[in-house]
N, C-alpha and C positions, 0 to 999 in steps of 0.2 A: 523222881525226887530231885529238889532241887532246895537252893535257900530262899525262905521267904523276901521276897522283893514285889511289895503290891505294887510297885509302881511298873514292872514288866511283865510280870503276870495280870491280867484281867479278865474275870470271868466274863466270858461272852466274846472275846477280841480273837480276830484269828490271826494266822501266824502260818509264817510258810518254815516246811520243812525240808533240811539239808542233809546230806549224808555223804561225806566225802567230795561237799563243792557241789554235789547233783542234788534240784531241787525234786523230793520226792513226792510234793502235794502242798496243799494247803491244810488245816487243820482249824478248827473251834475249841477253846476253853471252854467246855461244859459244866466243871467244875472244878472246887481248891478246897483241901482241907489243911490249916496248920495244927501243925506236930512237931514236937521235941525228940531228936532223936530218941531217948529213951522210950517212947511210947510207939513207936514202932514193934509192931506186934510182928508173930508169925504169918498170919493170915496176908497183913500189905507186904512185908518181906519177900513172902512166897510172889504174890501178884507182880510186883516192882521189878526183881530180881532174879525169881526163882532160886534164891538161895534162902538159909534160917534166917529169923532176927536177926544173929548175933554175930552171922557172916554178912547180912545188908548193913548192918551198923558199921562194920570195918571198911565194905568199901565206902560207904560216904565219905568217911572219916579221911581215908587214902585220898580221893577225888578231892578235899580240900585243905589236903595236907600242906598248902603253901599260904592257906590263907589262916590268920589269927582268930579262930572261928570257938567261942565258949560252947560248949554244946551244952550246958547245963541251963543257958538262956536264950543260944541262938534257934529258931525255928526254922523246920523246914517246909515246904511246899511240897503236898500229894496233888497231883494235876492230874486229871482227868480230862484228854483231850477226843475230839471225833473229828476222823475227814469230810470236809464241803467240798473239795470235789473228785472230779474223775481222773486226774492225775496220779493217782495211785499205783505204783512200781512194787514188784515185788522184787523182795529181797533176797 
């Protein structure tokens, strides 16, 4: 989850991925759905976080605790991403 920004999310664009400075792959945007925090349900809560709703609600909330963020109008981004290639590390 992240905040809506069409302009750095795009479906279809890949995107290399990092994890403490090591690149762990490459990846594809397969898909975006926007959502308002409240409309995070249990079902992507669970998927997302593995935590409730109402515990994924709080950490978002924490993650952008320094930014001036309306949640009653700001939307977020459900990303749906797949690895293109063989680079793949496990964790």
């Amino acid at each position: 989850m992240a905040l809506w920004n069409e302009k750095k999310y795009v479906q279809g664009r890949e995107y290399d991925v990092y994890l403490k400075d090591f690149r762990r792959g490459r990846v594809k945007l397969i898909s975006m759905k926007r959502m308002r925090l409240n409309d995070i349900n249990e079902h992507i809560a669970r998927l997302d976080t593995g935590y409730s709703a109402i515990e994924c609600r709080e950490i978002i909330r924490k993650m952008y605790k320094n930014k001036r963020v309306n949640w009653e109008t700001r939307y977020l981004a459900y990303l749906l991403f797949a690895y293109v290639d063989e680079e793949k590390v496990s964790l």
